[in-house]
Each structure stands twice: as C-alpha cells, then as structure tokens.
C-alpha positions in Angstrom: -67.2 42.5 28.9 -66.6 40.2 25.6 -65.4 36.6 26.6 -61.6 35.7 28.1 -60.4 32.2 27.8 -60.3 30.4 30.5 -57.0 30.7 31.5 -57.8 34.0 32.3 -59.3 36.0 35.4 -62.7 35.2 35.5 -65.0 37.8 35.4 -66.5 40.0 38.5 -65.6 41.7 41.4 -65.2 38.0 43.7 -63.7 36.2 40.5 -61.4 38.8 40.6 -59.8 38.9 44.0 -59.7 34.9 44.4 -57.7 35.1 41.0 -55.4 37.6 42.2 -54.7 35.5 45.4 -53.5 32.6 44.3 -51.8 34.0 41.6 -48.0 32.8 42.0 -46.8 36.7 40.7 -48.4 40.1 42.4 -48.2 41.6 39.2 -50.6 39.4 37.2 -53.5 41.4 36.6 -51.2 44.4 34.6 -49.3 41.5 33.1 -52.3 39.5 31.5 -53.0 43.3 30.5 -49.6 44.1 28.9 -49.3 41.1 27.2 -52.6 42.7 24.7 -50.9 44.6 21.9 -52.6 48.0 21.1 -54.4 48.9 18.2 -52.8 50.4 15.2 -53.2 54.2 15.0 -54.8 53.6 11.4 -57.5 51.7 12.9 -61.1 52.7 12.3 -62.5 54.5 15.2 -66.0 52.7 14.2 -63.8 49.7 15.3 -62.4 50.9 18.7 -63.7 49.8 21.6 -63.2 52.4 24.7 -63.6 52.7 28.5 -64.4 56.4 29.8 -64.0 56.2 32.8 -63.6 59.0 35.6 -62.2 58.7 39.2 -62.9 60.4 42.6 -60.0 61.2 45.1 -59.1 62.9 48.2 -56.9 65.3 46.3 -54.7 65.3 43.3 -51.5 64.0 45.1 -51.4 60.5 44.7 -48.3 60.3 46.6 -50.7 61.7 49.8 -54.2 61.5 48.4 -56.1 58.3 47.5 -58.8 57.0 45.0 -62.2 56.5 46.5 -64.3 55.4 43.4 -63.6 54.8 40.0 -66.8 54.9 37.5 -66.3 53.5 34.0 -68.9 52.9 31.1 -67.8 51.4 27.6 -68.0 53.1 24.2 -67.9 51.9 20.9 -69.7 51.7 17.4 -70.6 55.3 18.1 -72.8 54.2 21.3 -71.9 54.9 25.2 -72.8 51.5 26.1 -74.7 52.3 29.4 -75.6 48.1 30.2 -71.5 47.8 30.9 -71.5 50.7 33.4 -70.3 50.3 36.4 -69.4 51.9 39.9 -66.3 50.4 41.7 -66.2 52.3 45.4 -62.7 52.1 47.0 -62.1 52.3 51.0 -59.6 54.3 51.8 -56.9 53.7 54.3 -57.4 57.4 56.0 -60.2 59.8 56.4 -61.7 61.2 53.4 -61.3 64.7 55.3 -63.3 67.9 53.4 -63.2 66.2 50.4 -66.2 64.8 51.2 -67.8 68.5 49.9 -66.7 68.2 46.7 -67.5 64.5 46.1 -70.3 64.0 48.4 -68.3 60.0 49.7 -68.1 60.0 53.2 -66.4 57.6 55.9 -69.5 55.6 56.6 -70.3 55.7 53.2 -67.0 53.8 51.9 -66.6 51.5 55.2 -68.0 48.5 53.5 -66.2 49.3 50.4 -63.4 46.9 49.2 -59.8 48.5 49.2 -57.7 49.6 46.1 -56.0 46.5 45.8 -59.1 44.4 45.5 -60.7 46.9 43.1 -57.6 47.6 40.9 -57.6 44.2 39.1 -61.3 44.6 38.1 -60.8 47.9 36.8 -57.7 46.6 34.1 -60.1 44.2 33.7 -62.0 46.4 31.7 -59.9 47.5 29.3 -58.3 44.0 28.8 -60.5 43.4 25.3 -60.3 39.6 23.2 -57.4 40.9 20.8 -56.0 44.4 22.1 -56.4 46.7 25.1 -59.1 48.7 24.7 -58.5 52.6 24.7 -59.0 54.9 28.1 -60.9 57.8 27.2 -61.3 60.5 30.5 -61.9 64.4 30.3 -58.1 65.8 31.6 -57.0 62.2 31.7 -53.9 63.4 33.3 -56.2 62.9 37.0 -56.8 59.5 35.8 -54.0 57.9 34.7 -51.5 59.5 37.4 -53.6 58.0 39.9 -54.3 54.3 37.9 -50.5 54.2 37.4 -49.1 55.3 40.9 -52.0 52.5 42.0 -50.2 49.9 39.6 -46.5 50.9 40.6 -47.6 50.1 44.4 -49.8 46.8 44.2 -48.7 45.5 40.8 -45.1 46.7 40.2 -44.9 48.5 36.9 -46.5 51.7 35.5 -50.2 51.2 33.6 -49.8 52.0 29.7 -52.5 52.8 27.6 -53.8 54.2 24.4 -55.7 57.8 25.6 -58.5 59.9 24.1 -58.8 63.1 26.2 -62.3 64.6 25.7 -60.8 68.3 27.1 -57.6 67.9 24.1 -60.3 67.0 21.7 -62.4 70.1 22.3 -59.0 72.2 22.5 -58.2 71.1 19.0 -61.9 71.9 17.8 -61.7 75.3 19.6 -58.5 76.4 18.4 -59.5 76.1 14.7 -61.8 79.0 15.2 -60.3 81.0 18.1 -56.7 82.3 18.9 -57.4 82.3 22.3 -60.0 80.1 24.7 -61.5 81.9 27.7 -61.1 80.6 31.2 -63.3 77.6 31.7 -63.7 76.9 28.5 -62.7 73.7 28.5 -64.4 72.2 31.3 -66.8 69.3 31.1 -69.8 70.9 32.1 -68.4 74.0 29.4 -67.6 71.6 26.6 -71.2 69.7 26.7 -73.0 72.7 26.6 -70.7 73.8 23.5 -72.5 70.7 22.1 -76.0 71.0 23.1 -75.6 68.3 26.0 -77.7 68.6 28.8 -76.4 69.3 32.4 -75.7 66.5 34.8 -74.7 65.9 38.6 -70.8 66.4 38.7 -67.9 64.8 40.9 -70.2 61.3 40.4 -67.8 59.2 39.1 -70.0 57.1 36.8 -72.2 60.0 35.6 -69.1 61.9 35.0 -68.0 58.9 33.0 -71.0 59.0 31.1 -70.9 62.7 30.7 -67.6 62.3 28.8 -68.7 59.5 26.4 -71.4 61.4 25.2 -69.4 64.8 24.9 -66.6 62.4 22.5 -69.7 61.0 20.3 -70.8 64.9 19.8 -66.9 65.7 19.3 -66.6 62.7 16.7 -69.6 63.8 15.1 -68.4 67.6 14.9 -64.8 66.2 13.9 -65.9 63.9 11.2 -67.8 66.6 9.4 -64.7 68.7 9.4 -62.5 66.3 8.0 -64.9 65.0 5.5 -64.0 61.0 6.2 -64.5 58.5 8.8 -62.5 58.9 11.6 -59.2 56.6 12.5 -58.0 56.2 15.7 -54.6 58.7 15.1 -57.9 61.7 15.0 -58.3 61.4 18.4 -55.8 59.4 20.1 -52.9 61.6 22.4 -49.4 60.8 21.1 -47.3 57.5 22.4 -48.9 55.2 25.5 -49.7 56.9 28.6 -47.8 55.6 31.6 
C-alpha cells in the first residue's frame, strides 16, 4: 500500500483494529475513506490504480448470510501486482453450514479467524490510495459490493461508495459487438478467461479468484484498446455513477 500520513490508520491487520478502538466515531475507517475524492472519468486508465478483489460467503443474502474471506490483489500500470495480495479470513458468528462444499472454509478452519468488524477496516484500507480512492474491480461485482456495503451500514454506519470495473460487464460489452445473443455461461469467469487464452485456476478461493479477474481485465484492456484504436480512460471501463 503507498504511504498515509500519519494521522492516519497505520498500516496492518493489528494497526488497524487498535486504530479503530480508540477512535472517538465508529464510523472512522469509511469516513477517512469518503473523505478521498474519486478519479475523473477522463483519467488514464495507465494511471488507475485498482483492487480486484473477490469474497466468499455463506450465501448471497447478506441480510442472513455472512462473509467468510475476502481476497484482494492490486492492479495498475497494466500489472496484477501479486506482492500486494492478500487473504483476509473472517469468523463468522454462525455455522458455515453446506457452504463449506462450495468454498472448501470450514468451522475449525475460520475459528481463529478475526471477525468482520476487525477485518472490515483493513479491507477499505486498501482502496484508500494517497490522493483518490482507488477503483474496485470484481467479476459480477454486484456479490461484492452488496455484501461490503451491508458490512459498512452495520459496523460503520453509512453505505460503501466506489468507482466499479466489472470484469463480467466488460466481456458483455466485448461479446455483444459480435453476437446478438450470448449462450448460457458465457459470461462466467472460468468462460471469459478461456475466451482470452487464460489458463484454468482453482475456483471459490477468494485470492486466486481475485487474481483470476485481474488478469482476465488486462486481457480485456488489451482486446479493448485494439478496438478502439487509443489508450484507454477510465469512462472505457468504469460502470456508470458510485456503487453503494
């Protein structure tokens, strides 16, 4: 992560949590977040830093279900910047129940695991940049950012709001220039990396899925920027208005 002054939550997982303690207002962490402006549309997308970052849940209720890792890498200057990656495991206040299946995160597994409201200040940490909040970018960032924002309403207060890049509308857009219609499946990760010539990986990891999606938006960048004949800007990508 670049530098924060000093006045600022220092950085890691400990620096975090004794921050947010004595902190006179529950809210700080999104607040030292919100008060970062967001980068122009026009900005150069050479110039943007990102976070992928993908989460793992019980379900897809966050009023019921819960987050039980978040896994986040940054991206910028047309790298996936695999040094900054990092796992943040969350214990849950219930039983995982048969989601353990599909994600492989068992009870035993997340027992020593901090909870959410330990782990949620690290994770707007990451996207808190020296001049402007860095951009979220998540394949079908709808999982992520309903779950990141119903966390923020309950610990912090207020809804999270950031700038998105979703890898899945990215590859809808690409599609749809040369098909009418897109076939079932089409636009899942596994589907749009191999649409690319990416390799397989492990899925429902929440760091290697991260990392799965940052390399799929560098081959969609690449694909896009030969279509349009420029450098991309930010507005190329970017969904419409702040996500929330």
């Amino acid at each position: 992560m670049e530098a924060r002054e000093a006045t600022g939550p220092p950085a890691g997982r400990r620096g975090w949590s004794a921050w947010a303690r004595r902190s006179p207002a529950p809210a700080a962490p999104l607040a030292a977040l919100e008060a970062l402006p967001i980068l122009p549309r026009s900005t150069p997308l050479a110039d943007v830093e990102l976070v992928a970052l993908d989460v793992e849940t019980t379900g897809l209720r966050p009023r019921r279900d819960e987050l039980l890792s978040v896994g986040l890498v940054p991206v910028g200057g047309g790298e996936v910047r695999l040094g900054g990656a990092r796992h943040l495991p969350v214990r849950p206040r219930r039983p995982v129940g048969q989601s353990a299946v599909v994600h492989g995160l068992t009870d035993d597994a997340l027992a020593a695991a901090p909870p959410l409201e330990e782990v949620l200040p690290e994770v707007l940490g990451a996207f808190a940049g020296t001049t402007h909040r860095r951009v979220l970018l998540a394949h079908f960032s709808q999982v992520e950012m309903t779950f990141l924002s119903a966390a923020c309403r309950s610990l912090l207060g207020g809804p999270l709001r950031l700038q998105v890049v979703d890898t899945l509308e990215v590859q809808r857009r690409l599609l749809r220039a040369q098909h009418h219609e897109l076939p079932r499946g089409t636009l899942r990760l596994d589907a749009c990396r191999r649409s690319h010539a990416l390799p397989r990986y492990a899925a429902h990891l929440a760091t290697t899925d991260a990392v799965a999606c940052a390399e799929l938006f560098l081959a969609q960048c690449a694909e896009l920027e030969v279509r349009r004949g420029r450098p991309l800007v930010l507005d190329d990508v970017a969904e419409r208005g702040l996500s929330r």
